[in-house]
N, C-alpha and C positions, 0 to 999 in steps of 0.2 A: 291639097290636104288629102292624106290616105287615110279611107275608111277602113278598109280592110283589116278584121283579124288576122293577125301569125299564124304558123302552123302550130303551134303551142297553146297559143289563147284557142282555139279552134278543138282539140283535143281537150283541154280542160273543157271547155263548154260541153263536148259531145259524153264525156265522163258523168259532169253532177245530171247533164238528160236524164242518162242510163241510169246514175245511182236514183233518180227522180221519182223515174217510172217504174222499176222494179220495185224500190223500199218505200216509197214514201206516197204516191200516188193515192194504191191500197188501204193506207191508212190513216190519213191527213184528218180525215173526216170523225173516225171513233178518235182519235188524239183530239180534237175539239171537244169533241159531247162527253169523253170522260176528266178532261183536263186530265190530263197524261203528260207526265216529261217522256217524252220518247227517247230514253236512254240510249237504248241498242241502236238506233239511229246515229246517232248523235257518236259511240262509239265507230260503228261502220265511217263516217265521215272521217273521222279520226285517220283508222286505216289506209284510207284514200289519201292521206298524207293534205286534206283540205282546211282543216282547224290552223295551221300554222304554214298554208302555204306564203303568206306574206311577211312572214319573220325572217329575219338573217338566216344563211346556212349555218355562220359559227354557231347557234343554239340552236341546231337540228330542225330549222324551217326548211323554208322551198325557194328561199329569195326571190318572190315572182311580184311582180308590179304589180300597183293599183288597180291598173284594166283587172288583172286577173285574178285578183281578189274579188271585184268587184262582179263579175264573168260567176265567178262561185255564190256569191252573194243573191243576185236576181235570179240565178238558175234552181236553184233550193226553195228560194221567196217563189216562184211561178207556182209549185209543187206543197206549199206549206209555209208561210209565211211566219208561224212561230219558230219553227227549225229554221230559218232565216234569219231570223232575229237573233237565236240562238249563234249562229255562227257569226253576224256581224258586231255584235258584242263583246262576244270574247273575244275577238282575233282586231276587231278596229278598236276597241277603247280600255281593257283590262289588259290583254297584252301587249299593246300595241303602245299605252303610257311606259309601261314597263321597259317598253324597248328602246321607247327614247329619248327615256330620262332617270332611270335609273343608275343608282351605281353597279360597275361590273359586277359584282359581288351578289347582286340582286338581281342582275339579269342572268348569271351562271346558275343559280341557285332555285331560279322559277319559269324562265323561259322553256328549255327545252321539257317539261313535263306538259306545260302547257302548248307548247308545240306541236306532241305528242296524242295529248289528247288526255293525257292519263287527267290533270287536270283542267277545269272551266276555271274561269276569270269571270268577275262581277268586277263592275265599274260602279263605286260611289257617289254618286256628286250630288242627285236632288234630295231632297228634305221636305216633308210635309205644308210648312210655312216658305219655301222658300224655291219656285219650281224654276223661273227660268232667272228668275236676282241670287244670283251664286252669293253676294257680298253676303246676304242672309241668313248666311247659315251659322245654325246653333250647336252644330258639332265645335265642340273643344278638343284640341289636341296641349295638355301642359307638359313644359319642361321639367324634369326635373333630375337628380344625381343618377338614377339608372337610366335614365331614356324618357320615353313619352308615357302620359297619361290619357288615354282618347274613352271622351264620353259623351251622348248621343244618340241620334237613329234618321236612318236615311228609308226614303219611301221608294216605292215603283221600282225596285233593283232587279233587273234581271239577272237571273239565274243566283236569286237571293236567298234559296233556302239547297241549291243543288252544285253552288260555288267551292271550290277551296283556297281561291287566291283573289281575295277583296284587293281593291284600290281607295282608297278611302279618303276624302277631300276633308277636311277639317278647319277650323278655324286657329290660329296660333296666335295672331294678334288683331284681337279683335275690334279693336279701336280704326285698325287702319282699312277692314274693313275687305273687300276683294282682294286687297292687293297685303294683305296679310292671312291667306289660306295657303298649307302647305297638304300635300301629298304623302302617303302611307300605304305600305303591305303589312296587309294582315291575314295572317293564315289561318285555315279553318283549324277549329276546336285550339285557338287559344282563349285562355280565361275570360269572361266576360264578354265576348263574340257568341251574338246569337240570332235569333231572328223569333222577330211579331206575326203579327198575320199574314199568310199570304192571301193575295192581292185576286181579289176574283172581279173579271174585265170583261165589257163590252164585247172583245174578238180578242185573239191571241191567246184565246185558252189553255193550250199548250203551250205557252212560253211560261217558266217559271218566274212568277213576280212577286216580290215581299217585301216586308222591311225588315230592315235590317237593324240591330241594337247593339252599342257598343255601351258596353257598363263596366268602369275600369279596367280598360282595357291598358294590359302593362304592355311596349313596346323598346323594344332594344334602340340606341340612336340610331342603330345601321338600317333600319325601316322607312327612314323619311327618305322619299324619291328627291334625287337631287337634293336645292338650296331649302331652306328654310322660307318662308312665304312667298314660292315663287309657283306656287301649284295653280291658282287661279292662270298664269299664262302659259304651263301646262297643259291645262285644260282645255282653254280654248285650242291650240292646236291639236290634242286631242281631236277636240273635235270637229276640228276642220276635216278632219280625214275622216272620221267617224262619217260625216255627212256624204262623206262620197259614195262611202257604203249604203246610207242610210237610201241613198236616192237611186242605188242597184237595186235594193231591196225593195223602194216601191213599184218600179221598172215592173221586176219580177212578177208582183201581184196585178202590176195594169193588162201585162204580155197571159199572165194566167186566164183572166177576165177574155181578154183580147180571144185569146183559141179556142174558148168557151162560145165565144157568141158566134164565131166564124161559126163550130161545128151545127149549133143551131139555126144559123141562117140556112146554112145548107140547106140542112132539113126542109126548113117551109120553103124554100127554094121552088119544091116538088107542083109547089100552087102557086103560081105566079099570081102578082096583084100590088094593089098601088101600098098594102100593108111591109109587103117584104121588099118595096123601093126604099120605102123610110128606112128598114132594119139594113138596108145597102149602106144607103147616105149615113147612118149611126156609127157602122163598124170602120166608115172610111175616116170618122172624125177621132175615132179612137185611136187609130194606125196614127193619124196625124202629131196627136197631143203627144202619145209615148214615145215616137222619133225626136220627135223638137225634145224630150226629156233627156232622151237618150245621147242624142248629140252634145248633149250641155254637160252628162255623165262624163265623157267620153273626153270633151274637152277638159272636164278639173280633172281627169284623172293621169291625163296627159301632163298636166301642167303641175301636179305631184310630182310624178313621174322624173322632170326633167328638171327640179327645183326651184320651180318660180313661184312667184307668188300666187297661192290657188283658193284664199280665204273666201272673195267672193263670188268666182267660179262654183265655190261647191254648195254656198248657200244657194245659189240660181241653179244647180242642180237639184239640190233636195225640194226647194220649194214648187221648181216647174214639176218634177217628176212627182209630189206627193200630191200635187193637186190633179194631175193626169189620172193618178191612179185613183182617186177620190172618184172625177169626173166618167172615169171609165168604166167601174164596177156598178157605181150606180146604175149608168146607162147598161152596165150589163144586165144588171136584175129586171130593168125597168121592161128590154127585150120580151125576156121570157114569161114575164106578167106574173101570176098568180103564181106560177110552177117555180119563180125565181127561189120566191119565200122559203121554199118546202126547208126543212134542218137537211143536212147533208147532200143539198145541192152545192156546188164548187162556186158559186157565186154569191150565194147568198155569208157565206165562211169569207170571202172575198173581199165584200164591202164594208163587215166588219172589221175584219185585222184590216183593212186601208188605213184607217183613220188615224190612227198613232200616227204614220206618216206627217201630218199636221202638227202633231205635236210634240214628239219625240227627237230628239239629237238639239232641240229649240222649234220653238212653235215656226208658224207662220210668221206671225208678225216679228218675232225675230229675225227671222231670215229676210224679210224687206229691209228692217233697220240694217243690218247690216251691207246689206247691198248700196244702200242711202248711203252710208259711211264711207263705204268707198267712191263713189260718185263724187261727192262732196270734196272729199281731199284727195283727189286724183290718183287713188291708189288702186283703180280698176283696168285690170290689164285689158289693151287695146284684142281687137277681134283680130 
């Protein structure tokens, strides 16, 4: 098996370093303490041609693989972890539905803006009552002689008050329950599209989080993505690939942690003692967790890639790599002791945004059940 980066993958990576360290380093820190959407950021990426490097070239993407998406994914998350989010988001689950399941008409018409950059994508799918049981949802989507009637509100939306191209999960038949939820675009500033509070969090201060409110929301028929109540298995593929992202992105914040404690061991390095043996043995066990993440990254992203089945591939990616990153920051803060705490140390911002990791794309226990499911009926691809 080859480990080995491409010369391409290799170059992308040395790209989001540079844009990393230059834009985002600098600033990561006040973008937390003021909850700041980092716009100009977020534009600068754009430019980089990095928002849509995983979209088709016919809608003005980069046609570049999982790896490399994912490559842009944790190299941003190492540097900022809300700007991470921000970029996995829109480009694995609002564009990314978009791309592969819409009609032509709707992917001509919103892909390459969002490829561009000009606009961000928010993906709809949790609900206040209803976080990881999709069937539960109280969004209604009705039929009627002009098109759809969508009414409701979805919780925890990134980029929910800074979006212009919602994806909107809805209920259409609600008796049948998951397998009657269909799929919608909804563009910003139409009637009735608005947003509730935003969402103020634990870590990811800088990610913009809200709910979002749909109140008579009138929809043309040419809105609904694809068939009619076929969204719920939509979705799940969705987010199958979303996980792959999701598990670069905790990668990114373990590897951030990771270079953080090396630089400090260094330091006490200076005084040798049975204190900085432990802080040896600690950073070797961190190296250890984020490879074993990494490799299992690496494999679903592979196995996207080349179109085999990668549903539990990627949940054994997200879950080994969100629990690494968990395990890793902590032990980072725990290093530096008292000093970890301080606001605007890079660790302590660190162990905060980790934590979604757990619960975000499907908690934990998610991602076991599904692992279990494929165990079970033998639909877990051999090593």
């Amino acid at each position: 098996m080859d480990f080995a980066l491409t010369d391409e993958h290799r170059r992308i990576q040395e790209t989001v370093r540079d844009f990393g360290e230059r834009e985002v380093k600098p600033h990561a820190a006040a973008w937390d303490r003021d909850e700041a959407f980092p716009h100009a950021a977020v534009t600068q990426l754009a430019t980089l041609g990095l928002l849509g490097l995983g979209l088709p070239r016919d809608v003005g993407g980069g046609g570049a693989d999982a790896l490399a998406c994912a490559l842009v994914i944790e190299g941003v998350a190492r540097y900022d972890a809300s700007l991470g989010l921000t970029v996995a988001s829109h480009a694995g689950l609002a564009s990314g539905h978009i791309d592969l399941f819409a009609s032509e008409m709707l992917r001509r018409r919103y892909l390459p803006r969002l490829a561009r950059g000009e606009w961000l994508g928010a993906w709809c799918l949790t609900e206040a009552d209803s976080g990881s049981d999709a069937g539960g949802l109280r969004t209604r989507a009705v039929r009627d002689a002009d098109g759809w009637l969508l009414n409701g509100s979805k919780m925890f939306i990134t980029q929910g008050t800074v979006g212009h191209v919602y994806v909107v999960l809805a209920s259409t038949a609600p008796d049948l329950g998951h397998r009657g939820i269909s799929a919608f675009v909804v563009e910003k500033g139409t009637p009735g599209l608005g947003t509730g509070r935003k969402i103020e969090k634990l870590g990811l201060r800088s990610s913009d989080t809200a709910e979002v409110v749909l109140d008579n929301v009138r929809l043309a028929p040419g809105q609904l993505i694809g068939e009619e109540n076929r969204g719920y298995k939509q979705a799940l593929r969705v987010l199958d690939g979303g996980r792959v992202g999701i598990a670069a992105w905790c990668h990114g914040i373990g590897r951030g942690a990771l270079e953080e404690s090396i630089a400090y061991v260094r330091e006490r390095r200076r005084v040798p003692g049975p204190a900085v043996r432990a802080m040896e043995s600690t950073l070797a066990e961190m190296a250890m967790r984020l490879e074993a993440g990494r490799v299992l990254l690496c494999r679903a992203a592979y196995l996207k890639d080349t179109g085999r089945p990668f549903r539990s591939a990627a949940a054994m990616a997200k879950l080994v790599c969100s629990e690494a990153a968990m395990w890793v920051t902590t032990r980072a803060l725990q290093l530096q002791g008292g000093a970890g705490l301080v606001r605007d140390q890079p660790v302590e911002r660190y162990l905060r945004d980790a934590k979604l990791g757990e619960i975000g794309e499907g908690t934990s226990e998610m991602q076991r059940r599904v692992i279990a499911r494929a165990l079970l009926t033998g639909a877990l691809p051999s090593l």
